[in-house]
DSSP file (Angstrom, degrees, kcal/mol; ACC not computed):
  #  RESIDUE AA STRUCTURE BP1 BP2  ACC     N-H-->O    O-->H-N    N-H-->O    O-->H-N    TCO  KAPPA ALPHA  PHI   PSI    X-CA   Y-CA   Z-CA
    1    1 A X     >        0   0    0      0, 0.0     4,-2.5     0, 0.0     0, 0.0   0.000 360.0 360.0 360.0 -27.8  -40.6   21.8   22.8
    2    2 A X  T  4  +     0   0    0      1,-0.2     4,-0.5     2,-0.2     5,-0.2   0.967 360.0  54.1 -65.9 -48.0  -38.2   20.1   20.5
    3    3 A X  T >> S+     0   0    0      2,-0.2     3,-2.9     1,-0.2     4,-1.9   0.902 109.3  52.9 -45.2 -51.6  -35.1   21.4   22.1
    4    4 A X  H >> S+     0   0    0      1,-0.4     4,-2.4     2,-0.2     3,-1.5   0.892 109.2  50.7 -53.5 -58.6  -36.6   19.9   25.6
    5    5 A X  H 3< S+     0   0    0     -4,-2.5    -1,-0.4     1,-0.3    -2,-0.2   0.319 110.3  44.1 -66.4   3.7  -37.0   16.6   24.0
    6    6 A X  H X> S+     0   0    0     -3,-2.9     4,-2.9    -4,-0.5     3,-0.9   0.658 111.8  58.1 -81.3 -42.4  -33.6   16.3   22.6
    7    7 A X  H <X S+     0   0    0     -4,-1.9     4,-2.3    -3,-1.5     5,-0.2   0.997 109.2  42.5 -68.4 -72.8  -32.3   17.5   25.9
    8    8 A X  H 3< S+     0   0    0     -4,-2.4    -1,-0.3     1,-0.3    -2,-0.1   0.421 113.0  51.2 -60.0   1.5  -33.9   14.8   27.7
    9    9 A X  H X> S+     0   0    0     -3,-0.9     4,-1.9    -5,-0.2     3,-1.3   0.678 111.0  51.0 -97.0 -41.0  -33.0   11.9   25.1
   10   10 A X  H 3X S+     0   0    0     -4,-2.9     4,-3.1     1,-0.3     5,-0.4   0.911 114.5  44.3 -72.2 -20.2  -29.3   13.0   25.2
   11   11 A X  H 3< S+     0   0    0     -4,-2.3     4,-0.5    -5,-0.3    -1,-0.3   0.708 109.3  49.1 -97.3  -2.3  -29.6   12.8   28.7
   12   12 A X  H <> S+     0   0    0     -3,-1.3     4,-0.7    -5,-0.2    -2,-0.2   0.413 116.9  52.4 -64.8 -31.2  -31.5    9.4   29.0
   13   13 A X  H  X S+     0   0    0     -4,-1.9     4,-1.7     2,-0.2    -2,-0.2   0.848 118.8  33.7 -69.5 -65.3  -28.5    8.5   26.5
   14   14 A X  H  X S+     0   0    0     -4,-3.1     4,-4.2    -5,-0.5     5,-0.2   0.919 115.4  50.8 -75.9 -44.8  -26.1    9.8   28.8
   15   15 A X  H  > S+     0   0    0     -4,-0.5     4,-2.4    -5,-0.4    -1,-0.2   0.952 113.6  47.4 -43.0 -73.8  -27.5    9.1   32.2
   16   16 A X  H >X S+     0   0    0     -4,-0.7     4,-1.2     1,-0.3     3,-1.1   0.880 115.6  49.9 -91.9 -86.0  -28.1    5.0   31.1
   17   17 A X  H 3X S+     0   0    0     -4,-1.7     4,-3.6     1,-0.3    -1,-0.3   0.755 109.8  43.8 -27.7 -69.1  -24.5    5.1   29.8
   18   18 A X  H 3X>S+     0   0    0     -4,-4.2     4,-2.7     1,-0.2     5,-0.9   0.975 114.0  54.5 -58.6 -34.0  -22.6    6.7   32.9
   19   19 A X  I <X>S+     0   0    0     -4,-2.4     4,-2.7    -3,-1.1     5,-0.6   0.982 111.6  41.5 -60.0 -46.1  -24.7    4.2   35.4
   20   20 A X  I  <5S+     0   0    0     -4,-1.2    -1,-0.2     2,-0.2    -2,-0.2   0.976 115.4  56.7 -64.6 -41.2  -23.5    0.9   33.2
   21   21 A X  I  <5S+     0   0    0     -4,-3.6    -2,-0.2     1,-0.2    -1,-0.2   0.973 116.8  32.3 -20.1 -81.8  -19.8    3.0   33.3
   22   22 A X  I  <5S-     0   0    0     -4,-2.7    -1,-0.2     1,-0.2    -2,-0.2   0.893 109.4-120.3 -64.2 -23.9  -19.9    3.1   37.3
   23   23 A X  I  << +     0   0    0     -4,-2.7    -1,-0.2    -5,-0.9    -3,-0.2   0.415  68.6 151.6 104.2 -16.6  -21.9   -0.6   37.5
   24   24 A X      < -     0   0    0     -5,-0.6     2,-0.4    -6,-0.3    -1,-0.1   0.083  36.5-158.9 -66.0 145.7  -24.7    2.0   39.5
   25   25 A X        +     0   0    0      1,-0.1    -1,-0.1    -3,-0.1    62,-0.1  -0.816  16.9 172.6-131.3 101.8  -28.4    1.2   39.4
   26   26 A X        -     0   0    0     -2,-0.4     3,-0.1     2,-0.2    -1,-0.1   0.820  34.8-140.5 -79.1 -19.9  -30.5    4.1   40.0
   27   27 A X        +     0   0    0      1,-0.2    -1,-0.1    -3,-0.1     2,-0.1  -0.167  67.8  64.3 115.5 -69.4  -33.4    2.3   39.3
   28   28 A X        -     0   0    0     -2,-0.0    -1,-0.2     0, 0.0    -2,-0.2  -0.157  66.8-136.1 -78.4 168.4  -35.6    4.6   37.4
   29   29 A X  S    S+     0   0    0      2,-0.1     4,-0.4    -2,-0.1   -14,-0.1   0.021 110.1  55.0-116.3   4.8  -35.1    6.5   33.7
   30   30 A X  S  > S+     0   0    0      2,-0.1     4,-1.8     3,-0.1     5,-0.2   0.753 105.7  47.3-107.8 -31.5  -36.2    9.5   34.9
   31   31 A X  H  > S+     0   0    0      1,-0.2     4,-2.5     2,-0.2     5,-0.2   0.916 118.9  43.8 -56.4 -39.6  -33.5    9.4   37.6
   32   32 A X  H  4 S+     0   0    0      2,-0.2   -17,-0.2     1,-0.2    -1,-0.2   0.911 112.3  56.0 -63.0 -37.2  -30.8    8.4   34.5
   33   33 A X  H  4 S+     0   0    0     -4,-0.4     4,-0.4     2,-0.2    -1,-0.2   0.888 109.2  43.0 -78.4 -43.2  -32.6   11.0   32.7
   34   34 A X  H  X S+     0   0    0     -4,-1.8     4,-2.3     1,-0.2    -2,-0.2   0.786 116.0  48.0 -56.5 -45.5  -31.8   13.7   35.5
   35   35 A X  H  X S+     0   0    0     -4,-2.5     4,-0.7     1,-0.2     5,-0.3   0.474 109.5  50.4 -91.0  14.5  -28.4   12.7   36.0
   36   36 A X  H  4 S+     0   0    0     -4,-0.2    33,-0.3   -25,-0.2     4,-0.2   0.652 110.9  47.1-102.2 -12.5  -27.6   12.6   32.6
   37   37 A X  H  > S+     0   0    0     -4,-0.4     4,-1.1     2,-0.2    -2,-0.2   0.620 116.2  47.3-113.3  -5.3  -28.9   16.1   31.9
   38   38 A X  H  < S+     0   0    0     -4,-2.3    -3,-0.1     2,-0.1    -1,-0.1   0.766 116.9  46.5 -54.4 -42.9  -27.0   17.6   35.2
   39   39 A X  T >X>S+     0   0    0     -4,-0.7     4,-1.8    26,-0.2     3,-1.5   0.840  98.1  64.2 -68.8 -58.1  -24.3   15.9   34.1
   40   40 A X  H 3>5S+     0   0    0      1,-0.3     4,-6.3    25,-0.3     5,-0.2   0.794 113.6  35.9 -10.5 -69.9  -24.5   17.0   30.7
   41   41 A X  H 3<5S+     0   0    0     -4,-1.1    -1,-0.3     2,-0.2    -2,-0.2   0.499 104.1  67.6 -94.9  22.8  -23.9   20.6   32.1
   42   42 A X  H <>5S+     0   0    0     -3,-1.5     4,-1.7     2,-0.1    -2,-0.2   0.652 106.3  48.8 -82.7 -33.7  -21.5   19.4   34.7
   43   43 A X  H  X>S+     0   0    0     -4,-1.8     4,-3.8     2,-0.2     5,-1.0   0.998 111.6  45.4 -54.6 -67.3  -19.3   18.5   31.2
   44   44 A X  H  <<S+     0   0    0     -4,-6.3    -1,-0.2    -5,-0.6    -3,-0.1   0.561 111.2  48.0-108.9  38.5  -19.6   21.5   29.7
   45   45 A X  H  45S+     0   0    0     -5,-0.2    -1,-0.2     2,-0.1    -2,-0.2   0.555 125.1  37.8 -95.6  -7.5  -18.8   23.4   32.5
   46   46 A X  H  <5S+     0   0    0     -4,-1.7    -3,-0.2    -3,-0.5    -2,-0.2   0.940 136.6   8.0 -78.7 -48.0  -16.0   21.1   32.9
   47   47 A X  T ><5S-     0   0    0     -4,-3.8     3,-2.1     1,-0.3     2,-0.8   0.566  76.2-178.2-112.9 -20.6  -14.8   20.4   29.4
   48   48 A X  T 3 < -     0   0    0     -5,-1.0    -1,-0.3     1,-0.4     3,-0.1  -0.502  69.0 -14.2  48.4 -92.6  -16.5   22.6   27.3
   49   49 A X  T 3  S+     0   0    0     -2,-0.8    -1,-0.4     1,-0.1     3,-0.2   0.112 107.5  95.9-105.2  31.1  -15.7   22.1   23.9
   50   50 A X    <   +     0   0    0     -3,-2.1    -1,-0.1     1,-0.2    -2,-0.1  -0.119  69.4  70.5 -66.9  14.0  -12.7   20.0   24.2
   51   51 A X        +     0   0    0     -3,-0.1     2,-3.2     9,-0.1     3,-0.4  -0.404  65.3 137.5 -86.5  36.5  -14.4   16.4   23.8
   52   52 A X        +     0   0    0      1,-0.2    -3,-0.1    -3,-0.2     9,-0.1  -0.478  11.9 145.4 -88.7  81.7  -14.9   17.5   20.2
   53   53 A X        +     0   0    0     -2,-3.2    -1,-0.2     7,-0.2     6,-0.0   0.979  56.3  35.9 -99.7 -31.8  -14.0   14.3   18.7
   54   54 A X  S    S-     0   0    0     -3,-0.4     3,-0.1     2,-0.2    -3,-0.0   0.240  73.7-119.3 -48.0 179.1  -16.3   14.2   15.8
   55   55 A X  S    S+     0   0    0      1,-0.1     2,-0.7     0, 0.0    -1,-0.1   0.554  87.8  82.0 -93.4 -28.8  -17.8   16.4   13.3
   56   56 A X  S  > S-     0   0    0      1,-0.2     4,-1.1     2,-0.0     3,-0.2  -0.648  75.4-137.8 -98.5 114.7  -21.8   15.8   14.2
   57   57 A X  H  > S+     0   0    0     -2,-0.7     4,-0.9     1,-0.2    -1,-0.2   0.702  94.5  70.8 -27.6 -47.9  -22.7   18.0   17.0
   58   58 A X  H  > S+     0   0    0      2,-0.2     4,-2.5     3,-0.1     3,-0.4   0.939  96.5  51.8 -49.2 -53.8  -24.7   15.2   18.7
   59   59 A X  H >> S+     0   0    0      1,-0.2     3,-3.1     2,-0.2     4,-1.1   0.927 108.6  49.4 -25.0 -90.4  -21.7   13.3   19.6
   60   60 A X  H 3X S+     0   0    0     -4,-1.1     4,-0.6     1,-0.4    -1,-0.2   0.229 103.7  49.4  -1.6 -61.4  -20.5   15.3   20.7
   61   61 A X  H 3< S+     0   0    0     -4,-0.9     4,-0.4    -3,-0.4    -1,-0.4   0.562 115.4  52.3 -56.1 -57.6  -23.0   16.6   22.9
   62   62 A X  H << S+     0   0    0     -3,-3.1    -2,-0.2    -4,-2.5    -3,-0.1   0.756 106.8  53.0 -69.5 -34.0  -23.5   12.8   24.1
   63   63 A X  H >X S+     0   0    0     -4,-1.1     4,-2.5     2,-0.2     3,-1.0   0.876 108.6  44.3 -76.2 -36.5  -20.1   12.4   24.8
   64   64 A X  H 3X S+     0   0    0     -4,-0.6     4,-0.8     1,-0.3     5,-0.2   0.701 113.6  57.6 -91.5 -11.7  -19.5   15.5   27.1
   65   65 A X  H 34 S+     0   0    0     -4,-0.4    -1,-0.3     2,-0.2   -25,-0.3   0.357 105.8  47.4 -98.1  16.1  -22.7   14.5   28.8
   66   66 A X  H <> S+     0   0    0     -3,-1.0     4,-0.8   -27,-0.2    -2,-0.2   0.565 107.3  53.3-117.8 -21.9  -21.6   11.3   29.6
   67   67 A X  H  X S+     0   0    0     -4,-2.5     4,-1.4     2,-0.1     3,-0.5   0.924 112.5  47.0 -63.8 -41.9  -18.6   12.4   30.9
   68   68 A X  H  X S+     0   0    0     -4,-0.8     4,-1.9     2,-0.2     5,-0.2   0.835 111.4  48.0 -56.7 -73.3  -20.3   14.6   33.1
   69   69 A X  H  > S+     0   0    0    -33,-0.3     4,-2.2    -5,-0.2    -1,-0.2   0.810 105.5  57.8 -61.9 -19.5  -22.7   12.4   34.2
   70   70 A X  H  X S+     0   0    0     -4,-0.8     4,-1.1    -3,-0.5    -2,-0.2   0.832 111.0  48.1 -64.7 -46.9  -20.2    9.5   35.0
   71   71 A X  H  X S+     0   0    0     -4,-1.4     4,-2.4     2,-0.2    -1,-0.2   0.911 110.6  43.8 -64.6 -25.8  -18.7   11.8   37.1
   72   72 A X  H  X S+     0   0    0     -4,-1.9     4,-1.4     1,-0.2    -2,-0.2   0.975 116.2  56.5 -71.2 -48.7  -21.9   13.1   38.9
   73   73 A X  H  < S+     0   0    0     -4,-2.2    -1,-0.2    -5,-0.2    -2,-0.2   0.615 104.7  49.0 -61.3 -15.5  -22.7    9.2   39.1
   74   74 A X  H  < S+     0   0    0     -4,-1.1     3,-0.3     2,-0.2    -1,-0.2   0.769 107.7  53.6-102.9 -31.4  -19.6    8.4   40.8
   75   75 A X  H  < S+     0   0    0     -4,-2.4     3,-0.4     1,-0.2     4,-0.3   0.660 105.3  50.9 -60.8 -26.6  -20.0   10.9   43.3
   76   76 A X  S  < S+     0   0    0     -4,-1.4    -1,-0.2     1,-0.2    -2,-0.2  -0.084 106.6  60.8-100.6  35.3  -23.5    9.8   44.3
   77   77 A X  S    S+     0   0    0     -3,-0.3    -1,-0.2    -5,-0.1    -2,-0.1   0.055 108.9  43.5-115.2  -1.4  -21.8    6.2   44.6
   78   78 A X  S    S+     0   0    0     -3,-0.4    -2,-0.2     2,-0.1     4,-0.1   0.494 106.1  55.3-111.6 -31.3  -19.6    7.6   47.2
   79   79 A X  S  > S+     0   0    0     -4,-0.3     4,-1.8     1,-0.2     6,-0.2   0.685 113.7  46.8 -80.9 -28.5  -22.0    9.4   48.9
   80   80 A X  T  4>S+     0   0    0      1,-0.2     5,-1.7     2,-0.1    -1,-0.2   0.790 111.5  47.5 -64.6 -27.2  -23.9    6.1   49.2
   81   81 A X  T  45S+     0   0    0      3,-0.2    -2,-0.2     2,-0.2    -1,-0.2   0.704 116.5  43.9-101.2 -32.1  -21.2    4.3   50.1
   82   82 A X  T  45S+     0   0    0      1,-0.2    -2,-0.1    -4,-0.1    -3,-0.1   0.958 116.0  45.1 -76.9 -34.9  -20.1    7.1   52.9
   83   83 A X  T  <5S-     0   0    0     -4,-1.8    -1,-0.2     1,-0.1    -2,-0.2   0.312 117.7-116.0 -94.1   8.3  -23.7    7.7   54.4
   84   84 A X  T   5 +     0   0    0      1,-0.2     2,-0.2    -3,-0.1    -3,-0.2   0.870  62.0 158.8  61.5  33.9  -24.1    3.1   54.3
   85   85 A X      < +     0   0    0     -5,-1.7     2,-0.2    -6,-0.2    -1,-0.2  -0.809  15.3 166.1 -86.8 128.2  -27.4    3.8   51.3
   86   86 A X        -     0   0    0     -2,-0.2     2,-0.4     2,-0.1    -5,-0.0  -0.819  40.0-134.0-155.4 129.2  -27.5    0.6   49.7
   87   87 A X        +     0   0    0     -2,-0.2     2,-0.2   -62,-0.1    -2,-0.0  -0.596  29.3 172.4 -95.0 143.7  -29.8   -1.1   47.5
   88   88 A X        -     0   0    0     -2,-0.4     2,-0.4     2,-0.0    -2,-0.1  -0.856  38.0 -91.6-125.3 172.3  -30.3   -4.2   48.4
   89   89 A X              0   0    0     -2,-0.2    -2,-0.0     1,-0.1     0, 0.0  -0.649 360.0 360.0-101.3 158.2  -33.1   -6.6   46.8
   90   90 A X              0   0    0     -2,-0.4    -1,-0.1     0, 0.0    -3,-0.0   0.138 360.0 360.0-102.1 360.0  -36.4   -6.7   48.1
């Protein structure tokens, strides 16, 4: 149960991070939370350990999910952008 909840702050962390990166508003924290913890293992199937800029394992771990998720985020900002999905305000 811990693990989960770690997994799902670093990726609430990471998520909220890549959206202010790309300017994106998904809207939600459980959508930020999702793309942060997709991205998360879109990093380290990408980078794996090579973002090790620290010593604390968390960083770490935040940083390569936030790369990950920027990217994930930047793709679904394109796919909006191709398919005319826009949010506009209500």
């Amino acid at each position: 149960m811990k693990e989960i909840l770690i997994i799902c702050l670093i990726g609430a962390i990471a998520g909220w991070i890549a959206a202010a990166i790309v300017n994106s508003d998904s809207g939600s924290l459980f959508l930020d939370i999702l793309i942060g913890i997709i991205g998360g293992y879109i990093g380290y199937k990408l980078f794996g350990t090579s973002l090790n800029i620290t010593d604390n394992i968390w960083i770490n771990k935040t940083i390569t999910a936030t790369a990950g998720a920027t990217i994930l985020t930047v793709l679904i900002e394109l796919g909006r952008r191709l398919f005319g999905y826009r949010n506009y305000p209500h």
